[in-house]
N, C-alpha and C positions, 0 to 999 in steps of 0.2 A: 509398152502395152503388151501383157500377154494373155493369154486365153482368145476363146473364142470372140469374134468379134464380126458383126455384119457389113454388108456393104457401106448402109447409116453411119453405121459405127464411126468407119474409117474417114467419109466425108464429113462427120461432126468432129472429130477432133486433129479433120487435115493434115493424115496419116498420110505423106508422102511416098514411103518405100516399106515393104515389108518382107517377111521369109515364113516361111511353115513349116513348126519341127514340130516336136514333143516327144513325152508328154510333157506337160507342165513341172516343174520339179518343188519351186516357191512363187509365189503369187502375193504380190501386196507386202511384205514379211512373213507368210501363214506357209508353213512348210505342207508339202502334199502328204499322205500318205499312198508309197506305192511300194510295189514286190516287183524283184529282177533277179536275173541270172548274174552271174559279174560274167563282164565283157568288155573287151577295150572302148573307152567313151568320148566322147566328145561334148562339150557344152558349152554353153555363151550365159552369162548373166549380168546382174545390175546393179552397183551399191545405190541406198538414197542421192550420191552427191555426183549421179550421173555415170561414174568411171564402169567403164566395160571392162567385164571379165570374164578372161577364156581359158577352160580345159581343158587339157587332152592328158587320159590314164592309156599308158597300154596295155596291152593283154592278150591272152591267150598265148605265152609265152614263161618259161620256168622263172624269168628274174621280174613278172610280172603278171600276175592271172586275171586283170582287170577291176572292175568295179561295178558297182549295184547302183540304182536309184540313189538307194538311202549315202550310200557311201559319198557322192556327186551333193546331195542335198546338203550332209558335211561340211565338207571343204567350202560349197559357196557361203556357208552362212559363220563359218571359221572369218571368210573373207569380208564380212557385212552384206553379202546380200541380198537384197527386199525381192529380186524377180530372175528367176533362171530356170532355162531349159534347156531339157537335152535335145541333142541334134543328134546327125546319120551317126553311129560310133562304126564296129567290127572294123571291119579292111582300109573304110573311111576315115577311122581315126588317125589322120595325120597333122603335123604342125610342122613349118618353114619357117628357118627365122634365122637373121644374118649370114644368105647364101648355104642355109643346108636342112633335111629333117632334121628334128630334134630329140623326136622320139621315133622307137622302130616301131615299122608295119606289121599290123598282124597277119595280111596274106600270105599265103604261100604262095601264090605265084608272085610276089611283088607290088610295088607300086604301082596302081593303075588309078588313071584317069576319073574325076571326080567332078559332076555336073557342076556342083557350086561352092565355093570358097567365100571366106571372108577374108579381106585384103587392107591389112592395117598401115596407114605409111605415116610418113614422120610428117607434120603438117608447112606447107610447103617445099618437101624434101622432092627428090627428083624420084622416077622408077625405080633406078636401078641407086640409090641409096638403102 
């Protein structure tokens, strides 16, 4: 589910867990129209057959000056799909994946400390798999 959505909302369709980004990028299949600076990004969306998919563009950087709205809208729907938003991007755009980042930070002071992540693991895999 994305967009706006009331309290109702969430107990009518016994919405367990949720997170708050935006803005909205595609909704239903119906692409948004928005305007952006390019900057390193971050995003999560949704094909029809359930599969989650995650971006991360870097930026602010010579081998890489980041991405736009439209550019993120692209790529998910290159990907099939029907629902994606963008999340926290600039300094926040980071990804972890088999023991290391995978793409570089845009801070200049470095890696810092990030309230929330999304934590993908291998289903019945252990932690530290």
């Amino acid at each position: 589910h994305v967009g706006k959505l009331t309290p109702n909302d969430v107990k009518e369709r016994n919405i367990q867990y949720g997170v708050s980004f935006g803005p909205v990028l595609i909704s239903n299949g119906e692409a948004a129209t928005l305007t952006s600076g390019v900057n390193p990004r971050t995003a999560i969306g949704q094909r029809s057959d359930g599969a989650i998919l995650m971006l991360v563009i870097d930026g602010r950087q010579v081998i890489s000056l980041g991405a736009t709205y439209q550019d993120l809208i692209d790529v998910f729907q290159e990907y099939g799909a029907v629902n994606a938003c963008n999340l926290d991007g600039g300094s926040s755009t980071l990804m972890w994946f088999g023991g290391d980042y995978i793409n570089n930070c845009a801070s200049v002071i470095g890696i810092r400390p990030v309230p929330t992540t999304f934590l993908v693991m291998k289903e019945g895999g252990a932690e530290n798999e």
